[in-house]
N, C-alpha and C positions, 0 to 999 in steps of 0.2 A: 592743382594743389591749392589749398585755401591758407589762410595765413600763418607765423608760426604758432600762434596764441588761438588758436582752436582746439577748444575741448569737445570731443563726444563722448556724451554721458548716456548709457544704457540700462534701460530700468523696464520692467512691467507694470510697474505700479504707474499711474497716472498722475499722482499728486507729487508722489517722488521726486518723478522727471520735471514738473513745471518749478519744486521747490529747488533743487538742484540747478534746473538752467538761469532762476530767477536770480539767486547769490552769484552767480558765475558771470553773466551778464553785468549784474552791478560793479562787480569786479574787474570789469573791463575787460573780459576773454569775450569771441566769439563761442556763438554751444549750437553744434549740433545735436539732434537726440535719434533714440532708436529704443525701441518697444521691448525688445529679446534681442539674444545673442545671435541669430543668423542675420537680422538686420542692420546690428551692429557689425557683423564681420563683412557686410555687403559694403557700409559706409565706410570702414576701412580701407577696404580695396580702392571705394572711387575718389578717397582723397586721405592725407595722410594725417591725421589729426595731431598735434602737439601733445595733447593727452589726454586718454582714454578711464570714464570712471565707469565702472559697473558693478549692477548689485550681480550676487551670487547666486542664489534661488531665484530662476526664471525656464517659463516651460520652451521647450523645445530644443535649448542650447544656453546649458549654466555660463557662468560668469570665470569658471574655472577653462570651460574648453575654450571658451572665447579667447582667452587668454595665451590660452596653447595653441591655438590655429595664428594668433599676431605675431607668435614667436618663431610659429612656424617658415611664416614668407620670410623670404633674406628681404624686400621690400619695407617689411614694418617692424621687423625684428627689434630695433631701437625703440619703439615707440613707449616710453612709459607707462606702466597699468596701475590705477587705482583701485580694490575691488574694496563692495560694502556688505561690510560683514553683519551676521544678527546682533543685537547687545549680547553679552556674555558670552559669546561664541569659543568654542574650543579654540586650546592651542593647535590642536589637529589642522582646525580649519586655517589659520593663515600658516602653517606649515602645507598645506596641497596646495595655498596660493603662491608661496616662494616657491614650489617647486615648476608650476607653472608659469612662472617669473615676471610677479605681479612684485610691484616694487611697495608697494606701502595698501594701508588698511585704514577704511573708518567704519563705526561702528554705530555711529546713530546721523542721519542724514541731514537733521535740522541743526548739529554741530555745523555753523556754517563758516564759523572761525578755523577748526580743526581740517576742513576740505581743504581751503582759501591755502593754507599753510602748505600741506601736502602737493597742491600744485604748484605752488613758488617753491617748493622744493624741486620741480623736476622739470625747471628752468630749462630750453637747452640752448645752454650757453657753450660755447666751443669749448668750456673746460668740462663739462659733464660729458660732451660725447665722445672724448681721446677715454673713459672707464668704458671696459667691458667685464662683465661677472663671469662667473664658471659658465650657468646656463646660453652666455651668447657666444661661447668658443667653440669649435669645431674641430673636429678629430680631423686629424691628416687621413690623407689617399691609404689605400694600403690597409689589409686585416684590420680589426677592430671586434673590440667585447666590450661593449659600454655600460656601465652602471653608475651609478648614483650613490654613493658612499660617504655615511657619518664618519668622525673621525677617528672615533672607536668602535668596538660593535657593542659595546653596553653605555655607549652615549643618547641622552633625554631625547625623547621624542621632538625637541625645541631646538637640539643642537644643528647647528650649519650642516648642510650636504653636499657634497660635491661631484663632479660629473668626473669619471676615471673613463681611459680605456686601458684596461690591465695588459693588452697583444703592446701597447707601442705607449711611449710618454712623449708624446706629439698632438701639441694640438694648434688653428689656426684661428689668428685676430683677425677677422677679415675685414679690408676695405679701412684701415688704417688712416687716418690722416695725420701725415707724419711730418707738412710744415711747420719751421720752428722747434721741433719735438727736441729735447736736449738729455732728457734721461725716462729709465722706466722704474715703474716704482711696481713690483709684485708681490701679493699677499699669498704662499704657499701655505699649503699642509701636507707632512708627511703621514701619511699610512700605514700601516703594517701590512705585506704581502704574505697572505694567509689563505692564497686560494691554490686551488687544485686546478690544474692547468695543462694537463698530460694530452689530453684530447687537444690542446692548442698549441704543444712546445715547438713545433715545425712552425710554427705564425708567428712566434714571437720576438719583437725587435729591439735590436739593441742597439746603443749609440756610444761609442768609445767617449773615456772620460781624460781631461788632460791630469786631472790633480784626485787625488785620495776619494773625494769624496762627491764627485762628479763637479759638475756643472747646468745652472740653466744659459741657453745658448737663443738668442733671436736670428732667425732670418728674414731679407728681405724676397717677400715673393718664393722663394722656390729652397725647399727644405733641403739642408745641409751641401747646396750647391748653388745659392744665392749669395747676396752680400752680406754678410755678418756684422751686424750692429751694436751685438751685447756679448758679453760673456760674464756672466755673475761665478763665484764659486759657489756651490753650496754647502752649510757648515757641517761639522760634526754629529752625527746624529746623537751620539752619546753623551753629548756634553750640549745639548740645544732642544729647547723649545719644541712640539709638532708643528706650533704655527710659528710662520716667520715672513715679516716684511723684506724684501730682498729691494735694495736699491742702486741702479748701475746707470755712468754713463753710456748715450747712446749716438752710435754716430749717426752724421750729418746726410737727412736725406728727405728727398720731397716729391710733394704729389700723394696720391692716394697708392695704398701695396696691402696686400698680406701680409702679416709677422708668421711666421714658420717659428713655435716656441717646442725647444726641446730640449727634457733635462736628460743629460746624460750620466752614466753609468754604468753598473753591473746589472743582469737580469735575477738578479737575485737580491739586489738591494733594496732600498727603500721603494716603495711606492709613493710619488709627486704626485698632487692635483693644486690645481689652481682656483683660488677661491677670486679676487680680482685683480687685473693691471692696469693701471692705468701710463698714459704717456705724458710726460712733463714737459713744460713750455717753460 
């Protein structure tokens, strides 16, 4: 593995990539480079780059799959993605890149101030990597119907999406690093459960609630039969927000684990997705 301050920038353009390594370089990163998206996903595999920019339009493997195969490996899944978009470029377009979950956008490449910035933003400092978003959570073992859910159905093409699985409201933080960690701070959306579901009622899972209006619940390692770290309430649907920051101490535990996150309730209440958690030091 090459250092933490190595960027790979992938481009098909030729001038692109020497203007691009040449600011990057001065900037004090190492730059690897790579032509297209397959030889970019090549250089990925043989070492773990700090952070990854690439243009979008390139033949053989866009900048959008590219993107989706990093997020694919449990290996590089963390790795920050910058992708460069045309000038003027739809909102469509960095909506297929958050969904691919490319973290930020630039849109003219000799901005060499506006790259510089978007990389110091995706520092990884041990407080950026206790966040993980919806796209890097993982549904628990067990049935699943996964989708990708706005938080309305007549919400703007721009608005946040979120990753559901309608059978079970479980999902996992994997590989946790939970020294030090003292509370968790989570950004929820409630949904409206509006689907038809008959073909699945025999799958469907449910998780007894202590109080009225459920609970989200952490476990360590091993879902609802590990050690219990959190229990938030969750509030009132009638009288709250769809979105809500949920903030709970956390107990005391160390080493690397899974969180096992599960809100509880009725199978006929709200629908939960989690937009990000992070863990607090």
């Amino acid at each position: 593995m090459l250092g933490k301050h190595t960027v790979l920038v992938v481009d098909d353009d030729p001038d692109k990539l020497n203007l691009l390594q040449f600011a990057l370089t001065r900037a004090g990163y190492e730059v690897r480079t790579a032509s297209d998206g397959e030889e970019g996903l090549a250089a990925v595999a043989s070492f773990q780059p700090y952070l990854v920019v690439s243009d979008i339009m390139m033949p053989s493997m866009n900048g959008y799959e590219l993107a989706r195969r990093i997020r694919q490996n449990p290996q590089t899944r963390f790795i920050p993605i910058i992708l460069q978009t045309a000038a003027g470029s739809r909102v469509e377009d960095q909506r297929l890149g958050s969904e691919v979950g490319a973290l930020g956008f630039i849109t003219d490449p000799t901005d060499l101030e506006l790259l510089l910035a978007r990389a110091r933003t995706y520092d990884f400092s041990a407080d950026n990597l206790l966040v993980r978003s919806s796209n890097q959570l993982e549904p628990c073992s067990g049935p699943s119907l996964l989708l990708r859910l706005p938080l309305t159905p007549n919400s703007p093409a721009a608005a946040p999406v979120f990753n559901v699985n309608l059978l079970n409201s479980c999902y996992i933080y994997p590989d946790a690093s939970l020294d030090g960690v003292e509370a968790l701070r989570i950004d929820i959306a409630r949904l409206a459960r509006n689907f038809g579901l008959a073909n699945h009622k025999n799958e469907l899972k449910s998780h007894p609630a202590q109080t009225r209006f459920g609970e989200l619940v952490v476990y360590q390692d091993r879902c609802e039969e590990g050690t219990e770290l959190v229990r938030a309430v969750l509030p009132d649907p009638a009288s709250s927000d769809a979105r809500q920051t949920l903030a709970a101490p956390m107990a005391r535990a160390r080493g690397e684990h899974d969180l096992c996150v599960i809100f509880t309730g009725r199978i006929d209440g709200p629908l939960y997705a989690i937009e990000t958690m992070k863990l607090m030091r």
